[in-house]
C-alpha distance (Angstrom), angle and dihedral (degrees) to the residues before:
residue distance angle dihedral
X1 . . .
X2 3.56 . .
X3 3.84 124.5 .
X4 3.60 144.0 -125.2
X5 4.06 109.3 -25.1
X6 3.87 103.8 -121.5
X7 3.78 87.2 -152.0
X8 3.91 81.7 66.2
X9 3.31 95.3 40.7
X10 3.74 90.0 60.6
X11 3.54 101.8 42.2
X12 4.16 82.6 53.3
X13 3.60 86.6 57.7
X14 3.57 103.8 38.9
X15 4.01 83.0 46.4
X16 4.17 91.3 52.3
X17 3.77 79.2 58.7
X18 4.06 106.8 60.2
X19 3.88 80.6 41.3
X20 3.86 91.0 69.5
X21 3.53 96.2 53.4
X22 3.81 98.8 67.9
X23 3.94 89.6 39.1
X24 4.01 82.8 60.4
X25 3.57 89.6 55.0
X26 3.58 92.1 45.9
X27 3.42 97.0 74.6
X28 3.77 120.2 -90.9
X29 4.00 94.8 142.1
X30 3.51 137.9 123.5
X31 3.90 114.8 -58.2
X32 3.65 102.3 -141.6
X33 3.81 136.9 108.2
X34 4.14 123.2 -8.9
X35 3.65 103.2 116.1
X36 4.31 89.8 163.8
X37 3.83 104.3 135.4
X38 3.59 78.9 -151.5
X39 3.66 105.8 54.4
X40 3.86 90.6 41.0
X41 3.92 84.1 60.3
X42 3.24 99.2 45.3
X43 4.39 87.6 41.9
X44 3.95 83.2 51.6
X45 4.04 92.5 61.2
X46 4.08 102.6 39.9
X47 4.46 83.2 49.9
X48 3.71 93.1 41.0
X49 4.19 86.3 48.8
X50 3.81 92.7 43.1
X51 4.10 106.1 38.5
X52 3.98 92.7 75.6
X53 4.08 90.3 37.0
X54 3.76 89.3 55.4
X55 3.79 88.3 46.7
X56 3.76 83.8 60.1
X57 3.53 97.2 44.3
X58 3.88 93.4 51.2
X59 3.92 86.7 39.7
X60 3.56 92.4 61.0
X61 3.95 97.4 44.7
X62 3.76 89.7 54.6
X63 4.08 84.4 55.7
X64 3.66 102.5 46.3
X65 4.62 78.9 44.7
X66 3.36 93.4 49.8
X67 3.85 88.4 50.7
X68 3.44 98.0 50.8
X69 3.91 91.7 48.1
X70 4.07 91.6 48.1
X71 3.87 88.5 55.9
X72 3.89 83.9 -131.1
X73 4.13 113.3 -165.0
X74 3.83 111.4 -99.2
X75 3.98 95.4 -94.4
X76 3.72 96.4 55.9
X77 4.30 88.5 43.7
X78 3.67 83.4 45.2
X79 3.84 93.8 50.2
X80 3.86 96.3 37.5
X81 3.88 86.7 50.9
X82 3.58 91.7 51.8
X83 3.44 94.9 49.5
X84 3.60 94.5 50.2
X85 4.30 98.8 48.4
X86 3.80 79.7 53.5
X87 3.66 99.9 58.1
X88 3.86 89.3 39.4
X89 3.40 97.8 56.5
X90 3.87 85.5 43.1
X91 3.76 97.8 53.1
X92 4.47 88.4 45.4
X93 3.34 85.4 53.2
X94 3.72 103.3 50.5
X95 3.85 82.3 37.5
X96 3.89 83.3 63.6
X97 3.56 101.4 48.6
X98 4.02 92.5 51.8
X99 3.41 89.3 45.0
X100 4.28 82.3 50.7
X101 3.69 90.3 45.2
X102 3.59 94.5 52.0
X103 3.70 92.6 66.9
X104 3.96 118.5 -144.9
X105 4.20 114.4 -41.9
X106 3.93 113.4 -117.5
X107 3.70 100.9 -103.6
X108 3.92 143.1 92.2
X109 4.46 107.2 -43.8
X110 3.80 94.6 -11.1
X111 3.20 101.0 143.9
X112 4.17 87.0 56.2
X113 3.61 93.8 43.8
X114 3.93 89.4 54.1
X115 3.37 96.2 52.0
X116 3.57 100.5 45.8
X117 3.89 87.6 47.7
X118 3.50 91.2 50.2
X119 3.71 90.5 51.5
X120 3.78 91.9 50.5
X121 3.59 98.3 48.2
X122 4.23 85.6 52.9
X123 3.79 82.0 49.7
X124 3.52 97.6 56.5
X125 4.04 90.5 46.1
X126 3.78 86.5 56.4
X127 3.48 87.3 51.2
X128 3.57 102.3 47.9
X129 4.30 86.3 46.2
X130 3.19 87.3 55.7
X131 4.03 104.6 49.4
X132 4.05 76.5 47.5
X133 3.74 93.0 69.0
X134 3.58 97.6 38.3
X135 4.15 83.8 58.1
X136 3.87 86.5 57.7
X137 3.61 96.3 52.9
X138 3.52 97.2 54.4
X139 3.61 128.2 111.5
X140 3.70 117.4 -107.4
X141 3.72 95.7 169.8
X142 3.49 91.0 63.2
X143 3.95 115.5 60.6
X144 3.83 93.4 -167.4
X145 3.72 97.9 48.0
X146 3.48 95.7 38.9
X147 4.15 94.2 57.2
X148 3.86 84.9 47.5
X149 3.78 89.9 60.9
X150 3.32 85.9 46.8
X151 3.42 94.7 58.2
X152 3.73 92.0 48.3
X153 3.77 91.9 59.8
X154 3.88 95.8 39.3
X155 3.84 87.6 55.8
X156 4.38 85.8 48.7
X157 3.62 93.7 49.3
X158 3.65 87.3 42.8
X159 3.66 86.0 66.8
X160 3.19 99.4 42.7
X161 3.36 98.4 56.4
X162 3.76 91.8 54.8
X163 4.01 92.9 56.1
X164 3.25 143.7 34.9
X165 3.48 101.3 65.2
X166 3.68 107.1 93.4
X167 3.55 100.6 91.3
X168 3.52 88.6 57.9
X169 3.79 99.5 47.8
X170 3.74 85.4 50.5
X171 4.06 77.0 54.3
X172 3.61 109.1 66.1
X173 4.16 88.0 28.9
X174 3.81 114.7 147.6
X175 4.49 110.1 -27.8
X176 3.63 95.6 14.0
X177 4.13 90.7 56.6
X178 4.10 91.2 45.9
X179 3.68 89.7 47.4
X180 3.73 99.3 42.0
X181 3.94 84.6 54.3
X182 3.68 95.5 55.6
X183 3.88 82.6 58.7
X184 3.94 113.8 104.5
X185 3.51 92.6 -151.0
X186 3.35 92.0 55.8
X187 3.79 96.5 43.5
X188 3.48 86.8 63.4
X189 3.41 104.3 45.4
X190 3.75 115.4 136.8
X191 4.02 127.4 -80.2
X192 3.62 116.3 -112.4
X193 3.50 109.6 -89.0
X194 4.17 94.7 -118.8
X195 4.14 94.9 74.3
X196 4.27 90.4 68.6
X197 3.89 105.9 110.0
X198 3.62 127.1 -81.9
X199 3.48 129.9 -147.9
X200 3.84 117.7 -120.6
């Protein structure tokens, strides 16, 4: 029997990647400062919107890992994979609109570093829709073609989880990190997905 398919091995990793990006936004700054009954408002909303999203980001890692370390047959990767894309693309999106809801924070260019968050976070759910459909088109009959598609997409979300989070760093810069921090919700946002135990 063969082992672990690398192309699934990569995907995982490349996958454990995007899921960072949305636990960075959930909060886990510095906890000093940012006293603004105003900020810590609007702070309260964008963790409150994100805490369950991240959940479902992390949630859907853990999946597409737990498929990869099964050795599943190609239709239940394919399936699993599917799944997962979905409810990433879900979770940016509803990620966005909170983030839209919120309204601009009260510091320095907020309204500009909303709305170029919001528009990455829509980007992303494109993205993710998108890797989604290319999942369903791939050939499960075929073993070799079907871990070449998988390639294709590992090497996409690869990418993607190395940009597209700028806009949102530039976010929760300075005030808006401290007082996200000092938000429960966002103190207990989920752990990324990669510290659950591995076997030997």
């Amino acid at each position: 029997m063969e082992g672990t398919n690398p192309v699934n091995k990569k995907l995982t990793a490349a996958l454990s990647g995007g899921a960072v990006l949305v636990l960075a936004l959930s909060g886990c700054a510095g906890s000093s400062g940012a006293n603004d009954d105003k900020l810590a408002s609007w702070a309260r909303q964008i963790c409150d919107g994100v805490q369950p999203q991240a959940k479902k980001i992390s949630d859907a890692s853990t999946a597409i890992q737990k498929e990869t370390s099964d050795n599943s047959p190609p239709e239940q990767v394919q399936k699993t994979d599917a799944q997962a894309f979905q409810d990433m693309s879900d979770a940016y999106k509803a990620i966005a609109t909170a983030v839209d809801r919120a309204g601009a924070p009260d510091v320095d260019k907020g309204a500009t570093k909303q709305k170029n968050a919001v528009k990455e976070l829509n980007d992303l759910s494109a993205a993710y829709a998108d890797l989604k459909k290319q999942v369903d088109k791939l050939d499960t009959k075929d073993q070799a073609k079907f871990a070449d598609g998988l390639k294709g997409i590992a090497t996409q979300l690869d990418k993607l989880s190395k940009t597209g989070n700028d806009a949102l760093k530039q976010l929760e810069e300075g005030d808006v990190g401290k007082a996200m921090a000092k938000q429960e919700s966002c103190k207990s946002a989920p752990a990324s997905a990669s510290t659950s135990k591995e076997a030997g």
